[in-house]
ZAMAR-205385 format. One record per atom (N, C-alpha, C, CB): residue in three letters; x, y, z negated. Coordinates in Angstrom, 1 decimal, decimal comma, padded with zeros to 4 digits. Atoms other than C-alpha are relative to their C-alpha. Glycine has a CB too. Example, Ala and Ser with C-alpha at 12.3 -4.5 7.8 and 13.67 -1.06 7.14 Angstrom:
# residues 2
  aa     c1     c2     c3
 ALA  000,9 -001,2  000,0
 ALA  012,3 -004,5 -007,8
 ALA  000,9  001,2  000,0
 ALA -001,0  000,0 -001,2
 SER -000,9 -001,1  000,0
 SER  013,7 -001,1 -007,1
 SER -000,8  001,1 -000,8
 SER  000,4  000,5  001,4
This chain:
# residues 182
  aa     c1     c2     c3
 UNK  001,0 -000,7 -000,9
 UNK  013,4  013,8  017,7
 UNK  000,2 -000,5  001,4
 UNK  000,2  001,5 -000,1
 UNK -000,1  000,8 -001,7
 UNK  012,8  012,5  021,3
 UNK  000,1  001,4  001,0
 UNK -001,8 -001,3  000,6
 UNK  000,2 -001,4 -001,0
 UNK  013,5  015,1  023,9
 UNK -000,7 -001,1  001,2
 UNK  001,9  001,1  000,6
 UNK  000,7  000,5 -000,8
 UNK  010,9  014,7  026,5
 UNK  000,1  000,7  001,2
 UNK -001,2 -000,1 -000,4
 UNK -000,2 -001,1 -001,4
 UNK  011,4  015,9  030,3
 UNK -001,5  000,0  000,7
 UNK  001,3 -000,8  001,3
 UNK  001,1  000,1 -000,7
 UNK  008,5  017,3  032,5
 UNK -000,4 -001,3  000,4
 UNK  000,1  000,6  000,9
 UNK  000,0  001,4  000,3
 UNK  008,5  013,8  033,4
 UNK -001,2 -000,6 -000,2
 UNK  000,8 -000,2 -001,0
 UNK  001,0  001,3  001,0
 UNK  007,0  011,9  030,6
 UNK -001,0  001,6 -000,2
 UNK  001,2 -000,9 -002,2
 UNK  000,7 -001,0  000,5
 UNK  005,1  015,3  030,0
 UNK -001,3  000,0  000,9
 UNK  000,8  001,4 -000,1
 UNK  000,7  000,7 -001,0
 UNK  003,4  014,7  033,0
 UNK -000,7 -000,9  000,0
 UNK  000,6 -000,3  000,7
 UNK  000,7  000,9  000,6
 UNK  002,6  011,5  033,1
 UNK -001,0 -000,2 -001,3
 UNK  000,7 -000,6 -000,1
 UNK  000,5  000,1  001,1
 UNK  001,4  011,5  029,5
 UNK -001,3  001,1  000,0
 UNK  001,1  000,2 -001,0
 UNK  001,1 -001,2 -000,5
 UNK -001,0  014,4  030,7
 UNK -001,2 -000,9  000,8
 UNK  000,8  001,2  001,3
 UNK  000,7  000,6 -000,9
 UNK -002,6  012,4  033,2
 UNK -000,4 -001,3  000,1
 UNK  000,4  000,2  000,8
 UNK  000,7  001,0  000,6
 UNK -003,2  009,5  031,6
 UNK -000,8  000,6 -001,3
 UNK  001,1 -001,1 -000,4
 UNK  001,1 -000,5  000,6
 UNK -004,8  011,1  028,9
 UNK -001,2  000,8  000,3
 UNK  000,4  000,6 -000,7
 UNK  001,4 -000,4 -000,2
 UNK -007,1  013,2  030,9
 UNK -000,9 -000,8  000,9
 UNK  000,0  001,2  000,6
 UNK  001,1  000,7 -000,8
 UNK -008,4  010,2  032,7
 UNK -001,0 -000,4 -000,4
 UNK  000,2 -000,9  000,7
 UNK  001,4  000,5  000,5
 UNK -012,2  009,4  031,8
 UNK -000,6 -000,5  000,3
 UNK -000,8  000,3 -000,3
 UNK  001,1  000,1 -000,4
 UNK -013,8  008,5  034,0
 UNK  000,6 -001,7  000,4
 UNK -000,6  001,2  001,1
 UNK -000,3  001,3 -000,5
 UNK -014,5  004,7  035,2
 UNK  000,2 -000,4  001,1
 UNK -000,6 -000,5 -000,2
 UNK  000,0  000,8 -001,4
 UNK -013,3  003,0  037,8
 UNK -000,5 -001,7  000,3
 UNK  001,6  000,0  000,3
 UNK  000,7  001,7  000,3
 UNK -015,3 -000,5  038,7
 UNK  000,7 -001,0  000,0
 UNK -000,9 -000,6  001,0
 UNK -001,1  000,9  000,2
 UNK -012,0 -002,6  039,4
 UNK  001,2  000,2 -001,3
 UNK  000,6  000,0  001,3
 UNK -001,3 -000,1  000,7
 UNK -010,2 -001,4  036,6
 UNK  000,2 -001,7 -001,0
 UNK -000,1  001,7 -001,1
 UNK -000,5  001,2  000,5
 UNK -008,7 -004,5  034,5
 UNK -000,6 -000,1 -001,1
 UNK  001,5 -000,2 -000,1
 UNK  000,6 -000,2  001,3
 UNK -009,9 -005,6  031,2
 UNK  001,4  000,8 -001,1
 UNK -000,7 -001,7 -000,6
 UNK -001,4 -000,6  000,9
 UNK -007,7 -003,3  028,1
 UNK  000,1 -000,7 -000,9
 UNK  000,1  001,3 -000,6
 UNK -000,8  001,0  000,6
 UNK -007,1 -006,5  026,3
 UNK  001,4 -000,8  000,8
 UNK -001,0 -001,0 -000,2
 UNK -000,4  000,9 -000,7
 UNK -005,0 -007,8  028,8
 UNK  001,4  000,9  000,1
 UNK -000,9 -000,6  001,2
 UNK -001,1 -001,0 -000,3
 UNK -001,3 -006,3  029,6
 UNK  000,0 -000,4  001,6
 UNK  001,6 -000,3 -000,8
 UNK -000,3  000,8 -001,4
 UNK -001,5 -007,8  033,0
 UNK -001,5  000,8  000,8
 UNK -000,2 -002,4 -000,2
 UNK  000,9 -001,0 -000,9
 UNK -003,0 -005,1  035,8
 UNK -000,3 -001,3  001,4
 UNK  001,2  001,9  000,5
 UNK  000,1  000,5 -001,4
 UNK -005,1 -006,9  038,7
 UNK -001,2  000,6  000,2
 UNK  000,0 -001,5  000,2
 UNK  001,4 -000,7 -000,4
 UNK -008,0 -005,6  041,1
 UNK  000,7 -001,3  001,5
 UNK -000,4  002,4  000,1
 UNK -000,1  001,2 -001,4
 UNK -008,7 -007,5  044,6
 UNK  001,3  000,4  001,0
 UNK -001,7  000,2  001,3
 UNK -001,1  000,0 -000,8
 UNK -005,7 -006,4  046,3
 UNK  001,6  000,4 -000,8
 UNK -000,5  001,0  001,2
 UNK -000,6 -000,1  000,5
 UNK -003,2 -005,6  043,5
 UNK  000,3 -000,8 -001,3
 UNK -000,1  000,9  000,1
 UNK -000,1  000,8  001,2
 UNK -001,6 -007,3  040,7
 UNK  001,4  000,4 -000,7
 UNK -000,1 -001,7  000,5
 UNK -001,0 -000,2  000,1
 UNK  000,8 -006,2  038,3
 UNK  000,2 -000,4 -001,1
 UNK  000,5  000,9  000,2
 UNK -000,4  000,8  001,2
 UNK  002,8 -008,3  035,3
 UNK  000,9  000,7 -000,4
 UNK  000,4 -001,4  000,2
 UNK -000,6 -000,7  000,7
 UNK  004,6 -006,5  032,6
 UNK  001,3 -000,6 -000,3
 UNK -000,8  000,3 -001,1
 UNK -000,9  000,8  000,6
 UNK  008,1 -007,7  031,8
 UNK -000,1  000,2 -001,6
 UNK  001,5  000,4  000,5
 UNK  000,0  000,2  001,6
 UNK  008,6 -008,6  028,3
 UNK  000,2  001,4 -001,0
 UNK  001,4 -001,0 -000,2
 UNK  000,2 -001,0  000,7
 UNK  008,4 -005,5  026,0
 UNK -000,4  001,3  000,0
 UNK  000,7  000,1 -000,4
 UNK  000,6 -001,0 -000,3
 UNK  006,4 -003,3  027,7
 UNK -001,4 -000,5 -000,6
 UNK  000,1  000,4  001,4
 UNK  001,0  000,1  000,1
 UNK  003,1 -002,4  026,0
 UNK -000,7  000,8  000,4
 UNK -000,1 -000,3 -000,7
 UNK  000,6 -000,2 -000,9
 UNK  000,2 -001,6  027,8
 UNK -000,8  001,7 -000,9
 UNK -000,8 -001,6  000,5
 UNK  000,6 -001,2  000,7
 UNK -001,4  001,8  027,2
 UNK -001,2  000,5  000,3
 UNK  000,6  001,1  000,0
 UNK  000,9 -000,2 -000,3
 UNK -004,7  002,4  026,5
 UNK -000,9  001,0  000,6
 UNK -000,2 -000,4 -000,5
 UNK  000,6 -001,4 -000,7
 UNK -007,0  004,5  028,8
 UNK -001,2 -000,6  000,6
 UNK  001,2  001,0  001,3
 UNK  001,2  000,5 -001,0
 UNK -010,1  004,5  031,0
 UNK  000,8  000,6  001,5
 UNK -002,0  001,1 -000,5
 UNK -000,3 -000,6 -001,2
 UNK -009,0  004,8  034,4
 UNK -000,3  000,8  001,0
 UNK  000,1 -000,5  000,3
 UNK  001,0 -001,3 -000,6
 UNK -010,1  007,8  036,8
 UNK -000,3 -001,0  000,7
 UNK  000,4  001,5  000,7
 UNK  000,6  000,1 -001,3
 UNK -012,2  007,2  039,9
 UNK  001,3  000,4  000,7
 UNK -001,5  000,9  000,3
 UNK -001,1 -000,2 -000,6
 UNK -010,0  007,0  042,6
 UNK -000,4  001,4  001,4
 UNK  000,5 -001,7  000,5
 UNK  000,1 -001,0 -000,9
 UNK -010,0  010,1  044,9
 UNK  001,0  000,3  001,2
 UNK -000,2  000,9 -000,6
 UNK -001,6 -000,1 -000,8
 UNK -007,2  011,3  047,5
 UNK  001,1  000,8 -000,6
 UNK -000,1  000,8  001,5
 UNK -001,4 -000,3  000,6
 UNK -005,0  012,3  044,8
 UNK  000,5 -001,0 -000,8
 UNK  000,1  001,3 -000,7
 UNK -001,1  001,3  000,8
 UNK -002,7  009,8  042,8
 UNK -001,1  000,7 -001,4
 UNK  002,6  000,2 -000,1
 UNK  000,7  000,3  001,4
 UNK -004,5  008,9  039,4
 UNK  000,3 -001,3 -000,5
 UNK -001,4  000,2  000,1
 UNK  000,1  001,1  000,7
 UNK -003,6  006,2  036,9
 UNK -000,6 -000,9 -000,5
 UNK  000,3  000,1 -000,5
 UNK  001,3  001,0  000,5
 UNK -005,1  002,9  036,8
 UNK  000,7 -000,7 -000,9
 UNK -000,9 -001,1  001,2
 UNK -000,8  001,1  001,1
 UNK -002,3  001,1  034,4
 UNK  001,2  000,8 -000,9
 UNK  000,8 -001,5  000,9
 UNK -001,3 -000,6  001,0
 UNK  000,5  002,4  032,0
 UNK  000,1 -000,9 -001,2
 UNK -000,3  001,7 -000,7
 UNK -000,8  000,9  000,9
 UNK  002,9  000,6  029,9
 UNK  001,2  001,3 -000,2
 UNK  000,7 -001,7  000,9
 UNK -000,7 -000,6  000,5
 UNK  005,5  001,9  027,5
 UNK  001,2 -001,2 -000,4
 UNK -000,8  000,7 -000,8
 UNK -001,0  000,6  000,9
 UNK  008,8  000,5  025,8
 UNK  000,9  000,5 -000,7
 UNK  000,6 -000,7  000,5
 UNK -000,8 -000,8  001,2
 UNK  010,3  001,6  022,9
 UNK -000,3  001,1 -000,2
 UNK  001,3  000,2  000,2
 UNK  001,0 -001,3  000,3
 UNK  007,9  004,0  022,3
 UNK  000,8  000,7 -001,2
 UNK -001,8 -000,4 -000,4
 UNK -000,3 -000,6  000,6
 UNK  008,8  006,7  020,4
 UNK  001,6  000,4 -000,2
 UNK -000,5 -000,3 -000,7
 UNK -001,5  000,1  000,1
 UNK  012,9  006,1  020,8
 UNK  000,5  000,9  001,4
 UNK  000,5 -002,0  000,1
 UNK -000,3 -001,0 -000,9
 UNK  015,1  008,4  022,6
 UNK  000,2 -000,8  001,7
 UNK  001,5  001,0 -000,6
 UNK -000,1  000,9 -000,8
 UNK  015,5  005,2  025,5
 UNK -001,3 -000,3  000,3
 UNK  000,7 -001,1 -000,4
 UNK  001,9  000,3 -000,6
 UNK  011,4  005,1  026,0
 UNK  000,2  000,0  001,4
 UNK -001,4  001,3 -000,4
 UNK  000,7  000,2 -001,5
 UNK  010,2  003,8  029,5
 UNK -001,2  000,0 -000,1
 UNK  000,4 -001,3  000,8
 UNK  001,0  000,4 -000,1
 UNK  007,3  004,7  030,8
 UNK -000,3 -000,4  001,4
 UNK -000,7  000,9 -000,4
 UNK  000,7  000,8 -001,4
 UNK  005,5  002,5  033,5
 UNK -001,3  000,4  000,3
 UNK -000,3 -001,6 -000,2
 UNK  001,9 -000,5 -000,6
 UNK  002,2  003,7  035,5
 UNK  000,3 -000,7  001,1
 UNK -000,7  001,9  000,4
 UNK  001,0  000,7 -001,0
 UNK  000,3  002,2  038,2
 UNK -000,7  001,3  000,5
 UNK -001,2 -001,1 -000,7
 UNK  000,8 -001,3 -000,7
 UNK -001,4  005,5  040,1
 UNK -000,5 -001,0  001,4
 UNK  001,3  001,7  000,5
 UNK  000,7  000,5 -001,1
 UNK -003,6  004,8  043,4
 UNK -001,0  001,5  000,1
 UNK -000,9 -001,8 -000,2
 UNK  000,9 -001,3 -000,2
 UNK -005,6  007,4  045,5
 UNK -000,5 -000,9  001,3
 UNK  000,8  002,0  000,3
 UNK  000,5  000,5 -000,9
 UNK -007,7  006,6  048,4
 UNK  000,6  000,3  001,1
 UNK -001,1  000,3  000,0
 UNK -001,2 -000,3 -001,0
 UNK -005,6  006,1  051,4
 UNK -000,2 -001,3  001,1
 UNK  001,8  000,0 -000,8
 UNK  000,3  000,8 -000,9
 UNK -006,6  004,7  055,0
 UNK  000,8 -000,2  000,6
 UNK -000,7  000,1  000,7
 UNK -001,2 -000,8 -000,6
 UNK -003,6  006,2  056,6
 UNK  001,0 -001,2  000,0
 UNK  000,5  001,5 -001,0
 UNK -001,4  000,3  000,1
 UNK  000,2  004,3  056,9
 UNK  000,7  000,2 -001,4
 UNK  000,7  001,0  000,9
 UNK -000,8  000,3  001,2
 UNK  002,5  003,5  054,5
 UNK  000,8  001,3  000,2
 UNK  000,8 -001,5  000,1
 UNK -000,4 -001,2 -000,4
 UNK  004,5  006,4  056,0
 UNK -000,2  001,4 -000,5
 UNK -000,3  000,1  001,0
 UNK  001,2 -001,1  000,0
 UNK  002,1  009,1  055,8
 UNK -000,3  000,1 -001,8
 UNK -001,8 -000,6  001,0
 UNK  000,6  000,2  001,4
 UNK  001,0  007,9  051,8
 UNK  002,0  000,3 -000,3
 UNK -001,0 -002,2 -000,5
 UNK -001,4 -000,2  000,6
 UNK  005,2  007,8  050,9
 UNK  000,6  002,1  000,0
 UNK  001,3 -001,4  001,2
 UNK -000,1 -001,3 -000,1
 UNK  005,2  011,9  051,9
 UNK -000,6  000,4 -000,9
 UNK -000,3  000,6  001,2
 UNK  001,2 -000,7  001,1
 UNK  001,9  012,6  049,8
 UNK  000,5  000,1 -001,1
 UNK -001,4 -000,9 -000,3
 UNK -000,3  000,4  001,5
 UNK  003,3  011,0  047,1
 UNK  001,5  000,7 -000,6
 UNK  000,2 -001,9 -000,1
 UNK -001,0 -001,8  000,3
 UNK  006,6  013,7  047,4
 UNK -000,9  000,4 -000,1
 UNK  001,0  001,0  001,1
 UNK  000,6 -001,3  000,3
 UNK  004,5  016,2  047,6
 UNK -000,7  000,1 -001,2
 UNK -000,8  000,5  000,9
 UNK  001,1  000,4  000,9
 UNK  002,0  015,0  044,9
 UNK  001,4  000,5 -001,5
 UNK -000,7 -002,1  000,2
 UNK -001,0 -000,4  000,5
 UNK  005,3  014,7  042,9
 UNK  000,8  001,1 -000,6
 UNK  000,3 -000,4  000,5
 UNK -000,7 -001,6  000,4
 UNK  007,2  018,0  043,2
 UNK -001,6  000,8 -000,4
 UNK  001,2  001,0  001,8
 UNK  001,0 -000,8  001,1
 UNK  003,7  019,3  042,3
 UNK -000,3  000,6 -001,3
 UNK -000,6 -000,5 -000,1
 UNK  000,3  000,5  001,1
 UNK  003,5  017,9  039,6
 UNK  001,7  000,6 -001,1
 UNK -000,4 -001,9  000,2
 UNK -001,4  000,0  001,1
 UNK  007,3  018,3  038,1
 UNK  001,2  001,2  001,6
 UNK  000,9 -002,5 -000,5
 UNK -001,0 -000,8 -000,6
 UNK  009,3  021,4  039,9
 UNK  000,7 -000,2  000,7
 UNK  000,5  000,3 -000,5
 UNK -001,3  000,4 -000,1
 UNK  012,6  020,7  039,5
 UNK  000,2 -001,2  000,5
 UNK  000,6  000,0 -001,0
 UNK -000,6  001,4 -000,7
 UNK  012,2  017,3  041,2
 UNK  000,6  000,0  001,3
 UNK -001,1 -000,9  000,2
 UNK -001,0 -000,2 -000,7
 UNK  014,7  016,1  043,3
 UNK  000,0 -001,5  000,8
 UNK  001,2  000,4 -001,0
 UNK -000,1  001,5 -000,3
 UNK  014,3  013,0  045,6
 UNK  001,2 -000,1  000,3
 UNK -000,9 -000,7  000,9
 UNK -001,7  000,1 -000,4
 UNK  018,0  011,6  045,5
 UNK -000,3 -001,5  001,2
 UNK  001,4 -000,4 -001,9
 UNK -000,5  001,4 -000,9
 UNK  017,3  008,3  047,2
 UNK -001,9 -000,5  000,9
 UNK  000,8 -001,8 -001,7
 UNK  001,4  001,2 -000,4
 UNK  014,4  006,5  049,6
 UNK  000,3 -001,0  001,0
 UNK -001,5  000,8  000,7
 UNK -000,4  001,0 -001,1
 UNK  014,7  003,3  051,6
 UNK -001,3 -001,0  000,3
 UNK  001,3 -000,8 -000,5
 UNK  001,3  001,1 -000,1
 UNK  011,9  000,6  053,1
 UNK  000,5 -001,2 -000,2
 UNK -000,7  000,0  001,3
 UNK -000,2  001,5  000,2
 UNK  012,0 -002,4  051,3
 UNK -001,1 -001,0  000,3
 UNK  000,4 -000,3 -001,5
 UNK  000,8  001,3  000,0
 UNK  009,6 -005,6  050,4
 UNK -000,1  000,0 -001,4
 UNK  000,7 -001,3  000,7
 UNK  000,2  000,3  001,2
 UNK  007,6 -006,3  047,2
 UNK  000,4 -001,7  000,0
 UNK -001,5  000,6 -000,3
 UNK -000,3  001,4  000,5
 UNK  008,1 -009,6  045,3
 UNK -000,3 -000,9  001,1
 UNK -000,7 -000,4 -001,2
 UNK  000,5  001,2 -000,5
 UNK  005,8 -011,2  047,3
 UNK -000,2  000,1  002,1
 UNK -001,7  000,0 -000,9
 UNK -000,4 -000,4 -001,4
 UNK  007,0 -009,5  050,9
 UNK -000,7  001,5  000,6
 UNK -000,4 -001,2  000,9
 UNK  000,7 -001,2 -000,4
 UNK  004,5 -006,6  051,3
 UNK  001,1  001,5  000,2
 UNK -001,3  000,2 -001,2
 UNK -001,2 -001,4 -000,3
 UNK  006,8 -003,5  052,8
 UNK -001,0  001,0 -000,8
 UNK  000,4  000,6  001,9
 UNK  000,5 -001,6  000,9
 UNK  007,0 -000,4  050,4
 UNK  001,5  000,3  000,1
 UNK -000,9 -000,1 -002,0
 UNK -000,7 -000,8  000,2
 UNK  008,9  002,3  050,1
 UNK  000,8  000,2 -001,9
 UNK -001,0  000,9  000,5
 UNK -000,8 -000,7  001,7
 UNK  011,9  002,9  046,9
 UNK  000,5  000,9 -000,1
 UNK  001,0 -000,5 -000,6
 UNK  000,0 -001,3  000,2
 UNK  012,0  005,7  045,8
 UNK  000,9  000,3 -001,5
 UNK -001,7  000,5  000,0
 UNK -000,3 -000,8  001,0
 UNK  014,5  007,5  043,3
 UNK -000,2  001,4  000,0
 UNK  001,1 -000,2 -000,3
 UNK  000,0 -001,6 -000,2
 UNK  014,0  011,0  041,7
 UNK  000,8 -000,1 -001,7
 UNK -001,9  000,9  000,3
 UNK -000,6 -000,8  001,7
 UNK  015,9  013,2  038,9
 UNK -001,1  000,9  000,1
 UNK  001,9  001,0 -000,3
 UNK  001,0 -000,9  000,0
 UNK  013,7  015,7  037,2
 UNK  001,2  000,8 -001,3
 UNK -001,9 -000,7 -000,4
 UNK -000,9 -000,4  001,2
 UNK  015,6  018,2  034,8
 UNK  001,6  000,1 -000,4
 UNK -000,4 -000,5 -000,7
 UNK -001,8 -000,3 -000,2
 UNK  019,1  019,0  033,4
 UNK  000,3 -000,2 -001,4
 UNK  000,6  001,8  000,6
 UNK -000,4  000,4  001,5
 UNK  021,1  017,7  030,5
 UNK -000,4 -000,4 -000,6
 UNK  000,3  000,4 -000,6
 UNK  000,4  000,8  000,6
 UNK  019,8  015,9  027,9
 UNK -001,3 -000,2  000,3
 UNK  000,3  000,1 -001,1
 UNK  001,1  000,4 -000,4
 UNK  016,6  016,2  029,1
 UNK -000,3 -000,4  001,5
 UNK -000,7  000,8 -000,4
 UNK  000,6  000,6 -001,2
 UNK  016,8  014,8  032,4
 UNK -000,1 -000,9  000,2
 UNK  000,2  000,1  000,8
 UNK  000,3  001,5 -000,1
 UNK  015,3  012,0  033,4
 UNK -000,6 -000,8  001,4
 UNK -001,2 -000,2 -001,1
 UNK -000,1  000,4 -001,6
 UNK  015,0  009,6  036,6
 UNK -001,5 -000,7 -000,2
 UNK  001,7 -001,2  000,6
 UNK  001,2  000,6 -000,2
 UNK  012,1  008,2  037,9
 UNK  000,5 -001,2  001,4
 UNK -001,3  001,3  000,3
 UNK -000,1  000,7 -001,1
 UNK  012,2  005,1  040,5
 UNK -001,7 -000,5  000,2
 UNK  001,2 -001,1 -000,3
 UNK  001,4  000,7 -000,3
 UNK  009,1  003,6  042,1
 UNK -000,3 -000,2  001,6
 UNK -001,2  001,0 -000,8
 UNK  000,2  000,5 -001,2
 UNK  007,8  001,4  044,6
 UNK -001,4  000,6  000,1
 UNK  000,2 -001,4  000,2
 UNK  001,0 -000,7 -000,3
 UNK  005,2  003,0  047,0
 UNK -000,2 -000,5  001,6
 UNK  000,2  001,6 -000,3
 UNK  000,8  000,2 -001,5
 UNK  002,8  001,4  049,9
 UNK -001,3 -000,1 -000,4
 UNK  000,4 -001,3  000,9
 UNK  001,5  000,1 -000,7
 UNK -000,7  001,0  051,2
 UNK -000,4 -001,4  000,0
 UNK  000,0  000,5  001,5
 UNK  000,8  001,1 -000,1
 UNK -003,1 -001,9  051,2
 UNK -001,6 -000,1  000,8
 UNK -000,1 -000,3 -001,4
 UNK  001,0 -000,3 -000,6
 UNK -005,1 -000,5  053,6
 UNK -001,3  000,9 -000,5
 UNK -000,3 -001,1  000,4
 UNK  001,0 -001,0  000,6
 UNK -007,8  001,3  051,4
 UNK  000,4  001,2 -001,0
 UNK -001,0 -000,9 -000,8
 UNK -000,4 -000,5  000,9
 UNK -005,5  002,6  049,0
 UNK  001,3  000,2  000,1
 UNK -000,3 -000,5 -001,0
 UNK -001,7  000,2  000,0
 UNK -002,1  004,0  048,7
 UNK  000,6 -000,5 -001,7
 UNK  000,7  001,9  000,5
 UNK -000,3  000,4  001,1
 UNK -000,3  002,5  045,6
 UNK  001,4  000,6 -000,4
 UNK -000,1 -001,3  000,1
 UNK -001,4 -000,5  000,3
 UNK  002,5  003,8  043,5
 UNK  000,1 -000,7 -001,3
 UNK  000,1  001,5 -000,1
 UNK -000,2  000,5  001,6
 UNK  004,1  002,1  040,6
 UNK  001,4  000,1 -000,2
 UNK -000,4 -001,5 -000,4
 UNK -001,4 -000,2  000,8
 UNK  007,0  003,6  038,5
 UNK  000,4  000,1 -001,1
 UNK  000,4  000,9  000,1
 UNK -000,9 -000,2  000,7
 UNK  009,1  003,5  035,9
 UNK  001,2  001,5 -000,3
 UNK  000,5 -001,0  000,3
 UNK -000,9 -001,2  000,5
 UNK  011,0  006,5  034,1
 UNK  000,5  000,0 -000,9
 UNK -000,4  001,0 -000,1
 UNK -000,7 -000,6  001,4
 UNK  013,2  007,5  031,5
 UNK  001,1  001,2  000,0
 UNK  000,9 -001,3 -000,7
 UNK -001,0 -000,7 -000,3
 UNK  016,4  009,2  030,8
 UNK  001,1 -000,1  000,9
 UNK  000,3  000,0 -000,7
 UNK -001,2  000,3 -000,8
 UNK  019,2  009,7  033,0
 UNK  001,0 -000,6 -001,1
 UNK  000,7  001,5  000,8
 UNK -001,0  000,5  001,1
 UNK  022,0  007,3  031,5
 UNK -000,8 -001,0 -000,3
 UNK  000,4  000,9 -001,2
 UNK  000,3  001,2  000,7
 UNK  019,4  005,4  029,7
 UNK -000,6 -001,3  001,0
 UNK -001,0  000,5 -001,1
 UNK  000,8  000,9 -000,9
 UNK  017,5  004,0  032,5
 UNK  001,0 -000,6  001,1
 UNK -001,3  001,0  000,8
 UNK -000,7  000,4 -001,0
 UNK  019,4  002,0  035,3
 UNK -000,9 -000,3  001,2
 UNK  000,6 -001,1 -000,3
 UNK  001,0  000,1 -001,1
 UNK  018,0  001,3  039,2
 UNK -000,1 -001,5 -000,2
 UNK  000,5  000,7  001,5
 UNK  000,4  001,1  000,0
 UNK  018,7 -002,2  038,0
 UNK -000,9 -000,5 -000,6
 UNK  000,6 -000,6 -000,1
 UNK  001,0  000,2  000,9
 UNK  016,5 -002,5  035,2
 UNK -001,2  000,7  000,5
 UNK  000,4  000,5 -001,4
 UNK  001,4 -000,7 -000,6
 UNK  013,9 -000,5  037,2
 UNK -000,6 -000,9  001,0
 UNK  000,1  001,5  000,7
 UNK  000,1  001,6 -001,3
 UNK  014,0 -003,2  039,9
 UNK -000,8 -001,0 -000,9
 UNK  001,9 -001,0  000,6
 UNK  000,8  001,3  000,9
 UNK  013,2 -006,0  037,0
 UNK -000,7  000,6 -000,7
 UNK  000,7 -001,0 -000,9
 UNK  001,7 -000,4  000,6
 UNK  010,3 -004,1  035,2
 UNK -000,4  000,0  000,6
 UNK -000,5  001,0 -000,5
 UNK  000,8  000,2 -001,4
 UNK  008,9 -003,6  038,7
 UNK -000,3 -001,0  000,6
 UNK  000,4  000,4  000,8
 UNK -000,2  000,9 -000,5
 UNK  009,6 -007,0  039,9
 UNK -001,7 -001,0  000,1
 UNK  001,2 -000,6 -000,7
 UNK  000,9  000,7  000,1
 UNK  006,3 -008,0  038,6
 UNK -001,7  000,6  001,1
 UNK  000,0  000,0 -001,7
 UNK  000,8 -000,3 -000,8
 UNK  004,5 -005,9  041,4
 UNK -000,8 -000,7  000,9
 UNK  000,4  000,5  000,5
 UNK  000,5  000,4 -001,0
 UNK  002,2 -008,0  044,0
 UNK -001,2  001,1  000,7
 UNK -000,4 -001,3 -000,4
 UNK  001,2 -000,2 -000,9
 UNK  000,3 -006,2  046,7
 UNK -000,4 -000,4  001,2
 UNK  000,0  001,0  000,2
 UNK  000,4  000,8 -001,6
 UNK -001,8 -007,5  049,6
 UNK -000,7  000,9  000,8
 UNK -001,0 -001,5 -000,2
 UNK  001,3 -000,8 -000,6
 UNK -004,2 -005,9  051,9
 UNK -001,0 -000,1 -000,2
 UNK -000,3  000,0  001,1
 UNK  001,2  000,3  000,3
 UNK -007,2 -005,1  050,7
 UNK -001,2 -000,9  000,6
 UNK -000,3  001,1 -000,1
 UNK  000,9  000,7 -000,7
 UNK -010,0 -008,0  051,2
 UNK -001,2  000,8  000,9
 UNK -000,5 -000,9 -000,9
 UNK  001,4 -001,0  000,1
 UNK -012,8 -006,9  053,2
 UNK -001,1 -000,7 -000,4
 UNK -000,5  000,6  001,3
 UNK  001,1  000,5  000,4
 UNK -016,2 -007,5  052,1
 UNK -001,4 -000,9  000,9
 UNK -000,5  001,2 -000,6
């Protein structure tokens, strides 16, 4: 039996209630997330999960999700969330606490620092625990702005099973730029 923490309960909520379309969402043949200012590549044994993606509004909603080892008590799940965000990178890395402990209680941000995506774009890393004993589980994820949109993309599992290093190289395949203008 898989014990599942608010967490994955979460997530798995809010990817299932999304319906509605978004005009850049990617094609769902593809495991590989891109729109005009984002781009994200799956490491090797994550598979991609299918959904319609919401319309993007000013709250975090999922435009990508990946899984590994689905169904095993070591499952990672990967999302992609974005809300509409004109604002600082700053300003979007608070929302996305709050959005967060919203969403899951007992969350706990243990760690945040300002780094650089792959391809240099500054974002915010973020660790969190959610829960207690066998069901608790960490979340890490990078989180900045591209000028139209704030972006968030994380990785989660169990405490123990998951590492901050292996959350680094599933993530690694992040690129964001500033949104083109038209």
């Amino acid at each position: 039996m898989i014990v599942r923490s608010n967490l994955f309960v979460a997530l798995m909520l809010l990817l299932a209630q999304s319906t509605s379309a978004q005009p850049t969402a990617p094609a769902a043949t593809t495991a590989t997330y891109d729109d005009p200012a984002a781009h994200f590549d799956p490491q090797n044994g994550f598979e991609r999960i299918q959904f319609t993606p919401a319309e993007l509004g000013d709250k975090l909603a999922p435009v990508a999700g990946y899984v590994k080892f689905p169904g095993r008590p070591e499952q990672r799940i990967l999302s992609i969330e974005m809300a509409q965000w004109d604002r600082g990178r700053s300003p979007f890395e608070a929302e996305f606490e709050q959005e967060m402990r919203g969403r899951i209680p007992d969350l706990l941000i243990k760690s945040k620092e300002l780094t650089t995506l792959s391809n240099g774009m500054p974002a915010y890393w973020i660790k969190a625990l959610a829960g207690e004993g066998f069901t608790a589980s960490i979340e890490f994820a990078y989180v900045t702005v591209d000028g139209r949109r704030g972006i968030a993309a994380s990785i989660a599992g169990r405490v123990g099973e998951l590492t901050e290093e292996e959350a680094k190289d599933a993530l690694k395949g992040l690129a964001v730029v500033v949104y083109p203008e038209r």
